[in-house]
N, C-alpha and C positions, 0 to 999 in steps of 0.2 A: 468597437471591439471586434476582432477576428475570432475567428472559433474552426476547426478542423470537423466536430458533430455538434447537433444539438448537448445542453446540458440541462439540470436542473439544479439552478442555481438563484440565489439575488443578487443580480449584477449591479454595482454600485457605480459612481464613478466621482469619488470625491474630491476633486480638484480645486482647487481656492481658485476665487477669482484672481488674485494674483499673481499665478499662473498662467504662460502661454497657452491659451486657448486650446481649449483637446475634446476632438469628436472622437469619441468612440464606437465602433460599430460592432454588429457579430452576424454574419453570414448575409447580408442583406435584409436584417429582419428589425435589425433596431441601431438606432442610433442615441449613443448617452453623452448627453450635454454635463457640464458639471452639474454637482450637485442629485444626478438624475438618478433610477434604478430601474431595473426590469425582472422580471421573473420569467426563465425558461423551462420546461417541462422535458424530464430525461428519460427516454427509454432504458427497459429494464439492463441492466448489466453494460452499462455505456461508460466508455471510455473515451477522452480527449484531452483537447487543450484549448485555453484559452488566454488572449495577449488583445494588451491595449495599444492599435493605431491611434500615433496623435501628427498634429499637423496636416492635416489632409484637405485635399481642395483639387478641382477640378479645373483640368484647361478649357481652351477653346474648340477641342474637339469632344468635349464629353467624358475624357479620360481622366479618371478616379485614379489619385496616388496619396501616398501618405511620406511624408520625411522616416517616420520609425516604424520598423515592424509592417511594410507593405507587403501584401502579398501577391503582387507582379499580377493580376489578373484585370488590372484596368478599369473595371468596375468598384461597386460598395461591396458586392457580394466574393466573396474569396473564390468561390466554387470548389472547395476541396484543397485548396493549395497551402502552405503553412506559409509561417510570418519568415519575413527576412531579419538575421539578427544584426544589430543586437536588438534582442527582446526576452521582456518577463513574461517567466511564462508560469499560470495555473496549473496546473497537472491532476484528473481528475481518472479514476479508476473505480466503481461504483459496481456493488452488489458482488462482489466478487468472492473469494475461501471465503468461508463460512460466512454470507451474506456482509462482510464487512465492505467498507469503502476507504481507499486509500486517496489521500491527496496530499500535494505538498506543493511550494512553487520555488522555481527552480530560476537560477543565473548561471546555468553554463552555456547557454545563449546570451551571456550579458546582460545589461537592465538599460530599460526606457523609463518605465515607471513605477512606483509605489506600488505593492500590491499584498492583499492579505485578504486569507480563506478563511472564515469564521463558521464552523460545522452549529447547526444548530437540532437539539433534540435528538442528540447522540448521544452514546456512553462508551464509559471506558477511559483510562488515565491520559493516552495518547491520545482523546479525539479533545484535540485544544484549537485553539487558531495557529497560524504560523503564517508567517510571510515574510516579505523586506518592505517596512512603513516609511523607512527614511532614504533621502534625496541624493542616493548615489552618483548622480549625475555632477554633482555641486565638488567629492571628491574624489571624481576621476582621474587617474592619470594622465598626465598629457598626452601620452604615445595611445592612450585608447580612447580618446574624445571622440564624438560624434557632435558634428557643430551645424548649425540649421544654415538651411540654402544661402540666406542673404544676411548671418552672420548675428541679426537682431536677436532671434532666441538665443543669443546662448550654446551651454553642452545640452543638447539634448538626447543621446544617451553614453550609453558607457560601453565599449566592444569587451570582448575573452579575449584573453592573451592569444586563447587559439587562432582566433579569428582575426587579430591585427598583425599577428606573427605568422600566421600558418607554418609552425615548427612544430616537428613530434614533440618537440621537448615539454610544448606547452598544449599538447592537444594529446598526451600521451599514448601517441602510435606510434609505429615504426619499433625504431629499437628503444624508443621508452616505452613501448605499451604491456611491458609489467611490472610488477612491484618489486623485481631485481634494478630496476631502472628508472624507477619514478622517482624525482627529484627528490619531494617532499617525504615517500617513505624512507628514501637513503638518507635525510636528515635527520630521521626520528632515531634510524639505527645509532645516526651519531652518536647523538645526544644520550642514548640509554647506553651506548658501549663508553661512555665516559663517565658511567654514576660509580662512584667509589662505594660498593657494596659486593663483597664476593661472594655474595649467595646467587644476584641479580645476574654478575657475571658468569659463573655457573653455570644458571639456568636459560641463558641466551646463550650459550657456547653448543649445551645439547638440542637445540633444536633447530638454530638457524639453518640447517641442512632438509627444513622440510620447505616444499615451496609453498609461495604465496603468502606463509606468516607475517605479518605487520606487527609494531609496536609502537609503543605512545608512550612519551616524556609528560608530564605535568603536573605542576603545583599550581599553588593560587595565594592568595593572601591567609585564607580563612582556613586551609586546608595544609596535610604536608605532601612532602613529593612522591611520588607514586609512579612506578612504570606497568603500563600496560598491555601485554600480550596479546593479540587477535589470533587463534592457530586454525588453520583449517582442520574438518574435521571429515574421513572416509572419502576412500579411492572409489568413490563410484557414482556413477552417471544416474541420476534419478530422475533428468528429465527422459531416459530409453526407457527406464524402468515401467512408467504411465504410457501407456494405450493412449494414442490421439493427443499428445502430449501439447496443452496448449502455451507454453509457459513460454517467452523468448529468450531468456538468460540461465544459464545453467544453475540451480537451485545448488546452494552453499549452507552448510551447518560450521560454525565458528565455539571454539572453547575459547572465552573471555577470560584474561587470568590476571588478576591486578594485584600486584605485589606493592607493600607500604617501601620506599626505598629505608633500608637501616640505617640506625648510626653505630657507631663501635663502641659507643658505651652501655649498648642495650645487650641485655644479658641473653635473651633467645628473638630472633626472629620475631615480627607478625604471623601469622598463619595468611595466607593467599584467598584472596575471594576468588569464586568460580562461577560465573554463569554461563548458558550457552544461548549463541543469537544466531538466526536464521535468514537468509532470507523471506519477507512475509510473504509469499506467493506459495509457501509451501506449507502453509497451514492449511490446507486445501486436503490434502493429504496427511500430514505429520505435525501437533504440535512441539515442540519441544519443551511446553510448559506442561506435557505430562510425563516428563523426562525426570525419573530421579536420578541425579550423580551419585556414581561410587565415592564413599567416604574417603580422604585424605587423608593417610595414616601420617605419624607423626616421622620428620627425618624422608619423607618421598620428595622426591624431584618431580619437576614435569614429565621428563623422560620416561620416567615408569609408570607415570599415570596412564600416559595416554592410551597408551595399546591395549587395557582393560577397559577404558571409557570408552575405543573407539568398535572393539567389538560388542560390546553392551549393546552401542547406537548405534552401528550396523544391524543388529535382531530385530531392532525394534523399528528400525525405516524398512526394513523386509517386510513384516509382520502390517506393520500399514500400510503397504503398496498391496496386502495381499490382500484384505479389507475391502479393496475397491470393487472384488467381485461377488465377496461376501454382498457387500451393500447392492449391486444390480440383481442378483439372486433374491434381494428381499420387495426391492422394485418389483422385478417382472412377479415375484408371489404376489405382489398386491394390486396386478393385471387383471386377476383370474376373479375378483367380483368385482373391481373397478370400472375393469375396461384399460384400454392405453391411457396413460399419463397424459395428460392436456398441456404440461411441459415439464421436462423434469430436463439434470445435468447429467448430459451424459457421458462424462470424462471421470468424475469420482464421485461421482452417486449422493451428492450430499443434498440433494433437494428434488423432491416429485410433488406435482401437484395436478388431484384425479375430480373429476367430474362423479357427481353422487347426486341421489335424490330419496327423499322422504316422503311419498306419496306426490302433491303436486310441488310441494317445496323442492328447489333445486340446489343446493349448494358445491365450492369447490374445497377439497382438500388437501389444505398444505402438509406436507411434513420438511419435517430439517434434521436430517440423518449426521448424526455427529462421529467423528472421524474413530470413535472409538465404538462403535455398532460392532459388533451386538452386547457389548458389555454394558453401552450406555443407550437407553430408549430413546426414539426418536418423538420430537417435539410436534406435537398439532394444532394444528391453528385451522378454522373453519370460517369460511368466508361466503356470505348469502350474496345470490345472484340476482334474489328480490328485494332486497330492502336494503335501503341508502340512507345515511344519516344527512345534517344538516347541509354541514358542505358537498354531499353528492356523490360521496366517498361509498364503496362497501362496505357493509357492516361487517365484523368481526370475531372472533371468538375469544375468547382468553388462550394463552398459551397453554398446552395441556403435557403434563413431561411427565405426570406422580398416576399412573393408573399399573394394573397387574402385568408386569413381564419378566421373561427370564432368557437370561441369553442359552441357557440351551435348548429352548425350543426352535423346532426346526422351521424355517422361513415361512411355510405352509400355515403353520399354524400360530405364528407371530402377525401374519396378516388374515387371521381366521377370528383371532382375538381382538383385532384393532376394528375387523366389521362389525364386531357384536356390542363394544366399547360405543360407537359410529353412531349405533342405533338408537341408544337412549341418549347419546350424547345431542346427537341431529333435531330430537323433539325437543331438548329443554333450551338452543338453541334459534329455535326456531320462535318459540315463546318468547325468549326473551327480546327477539328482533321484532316480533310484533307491538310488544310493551314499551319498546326503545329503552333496555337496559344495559344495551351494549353499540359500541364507537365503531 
């Protein structure tokens, strides 16, 4: 297995033996036989990838190559250098807005092999497994085949169109690289400018003049047909807006509008769902799940909605970019009996963590400043520097979110109250680590 960083993961590699033979490695550090696994250890807030070399074997000079997914460095060890495609690849993003972790595995570098990320001892509806478990390789198209050296294995992988055609058309650059030009969105336009519904018509007439809008044809067996609207949402640049901005694609808010397609024997319309989706990288800053939509009066079109929705959601992605200073104001207040932060985020202030003592006891404390501070308290967690549980791990506190605050106290004394909180919290704490009543 190749890997770009360490990760923290359990690397499986479950290959039947019926299978062309596959070593897999990751940086020089392990090699997975079938059937094998390994366990890697991830620094904090780590980001990479990772993809399975197969077919690999060395010449007569010492030189490390693999049939799929090489990474040209001649050795076991990568040293830095990414996979050659086509390759499946992991995609890991860890500790990130609001200590979340993103991962997902991706084919627009093509497939070699089966792969699937199974999160474990997470929460949340989206923290499921996902992957591609079946053997794309089997129906590849002929124009993207990848066929092994001396023809015995087989397809062993499958290339991108991008990558076997190198055409904008299918790598969408050039003059297809937007959504006025992209194949598949000018097909979906088709398909919805041909649904026999004059409300649908309508409401695709008033807005197509906004860019980047998308929409989506579909029905199913079990369901009825449905067209779906993606519309972008505010003129304005929110990665300038952040100080130190670390984000590499420009953060996008979308109104989701899914209209039932009519028939002509229904007497009024469905009424229109409305949600709104974000880029995830910007919950860091703004969720849009504390977003309430203006009401849908009856007889509105899109057209008149949006310009009240979109100054709405313009106040309030202001108002939480403004936040950001609010929240380092209550950091540096929480300096002045602390000491410096032992590490905190210093891009949107959503997490400090301060070095403290209780006579000879020494503990550290976390907080997780949520994006709506000072309305909403910040979460503490205390973590002892002397006492280890079983596995070797530091002991811990319970989360603490329910004690006395108010958000118009002024920072000084929001962190005046959390030392005094601190105090008796730290002795019963402290007992409890000696008693092992806490993980």
């Amino acid at each position: 297995m190749g890997e770009q960083l360490s990760a923290s993961t359990d690397n499986r590699n479950p290959a039947s033996n019926t299978a062309p033979k596959r070593t897999l490695s990751a940086k020089g550090r392990l090699v997975l036989q079938t059937g094998a696994s390994t366990t890697i250890a991830a620094p904090t807030s780590w980001g990479g990838r990772f993809w399975g070399r197969t077919l690999c074997s060395e010449d007569s000079t010492d030189k490390f190559s693999c049939v799929t997914d090489d990474c040209g460095s001649g050795k076991l060890k990568c040293s830095g250098n990414g996979a050659a495609p086509p390759a499946t690849l992991a995609e890991f993003t860890l500790d990130r807005a609001g200590g979340l972790d993103f991962f997902d595995v991706s084919l627009v570098d093509g497939y070699n092999v089966p792969m699937l990320v199974v999160p474990q001892g997470g929460s949340g509806e989206k923290c499921t497994a996902t992957g591609c478990v079946g053997d794309l390789n089997g129906a590849c198209p002929s124009e993207l085949k990848v066929m092994g050296a001396d023809g015995r294995e087989g397809v062993v992988a499958c290339k991108s169109a991008c990558e076997a055609f190198n055409s904008p058309q299918y790598c969408c650059s050039g003059a297809y690289g937007t959504p006025d030009t992209d194949q598949y969105v000018l097909y979906q336009r088709k398909r919805v400018g041909e649904v026999d519904d004059d409300r649908l018509t309508f409401e695709a007439s008033t807005i197509l003049s906004r860019e980047g809008i998308e929409m989506h044809m579909s029905s199913g067996a079990e369901k009825s047909e449905e067209v779906k609207f993606a519309v972008p949402l505010l003129d304005m640049n929110i990665n300038k807006m952040v100080a130190c901005c670390p984000w590499r694609y420009s953060q996008k808010i979308f109104l989701q509008v899914v209209y039932p397609v009519g028939r002509k024997y229904m007497s009024a319309p469905s009424a229109a769902r409305l949600k709104l989706v974000s880029s995830p990288e910007l919950k860091a800053v703004f969720s849009i799940d504390d977003v309430k939509l203006p009401p849908w009066l009856d007889g509105m079109c899109l057209a008149e909605y949006l310009p009240n929705l979109e100054e709405y959601l313009g106040k309030q992605v202001l108002e939480a970019v403004s936040l950001i200073e609010v929240r380092r104001h209550f950091i540096e207040a929480l300096s002045s009996p602390f000491g410096r932060p032992v590490e905190a985020d210093a891009v949107f202030c959503r997490k400090a963590t301060f070095l403290a003592a209780s006579g000879v006891f020494t503990f550290l404390v976390h907080l997780l400043i949520p994006t709506q501070f000072p309305k909403q308290q910040p979460a503490i967690m205390l973590q002892s520097s002397q006492h280890f549980n079983s596995q070797m791990a530091p002991m811990k506190s319970r989360v603490m979110s329910d004690y006395p605050w108010s958000p118009r106290w002024e920072t000084s004394l929001m962190a005046e109250r959390i030392c005094e909180l601190l105090a008796d919290e730290a002795l019963n704490f402290k007992r409890q680590c000696s008693e092992g009543q806490v993980q």
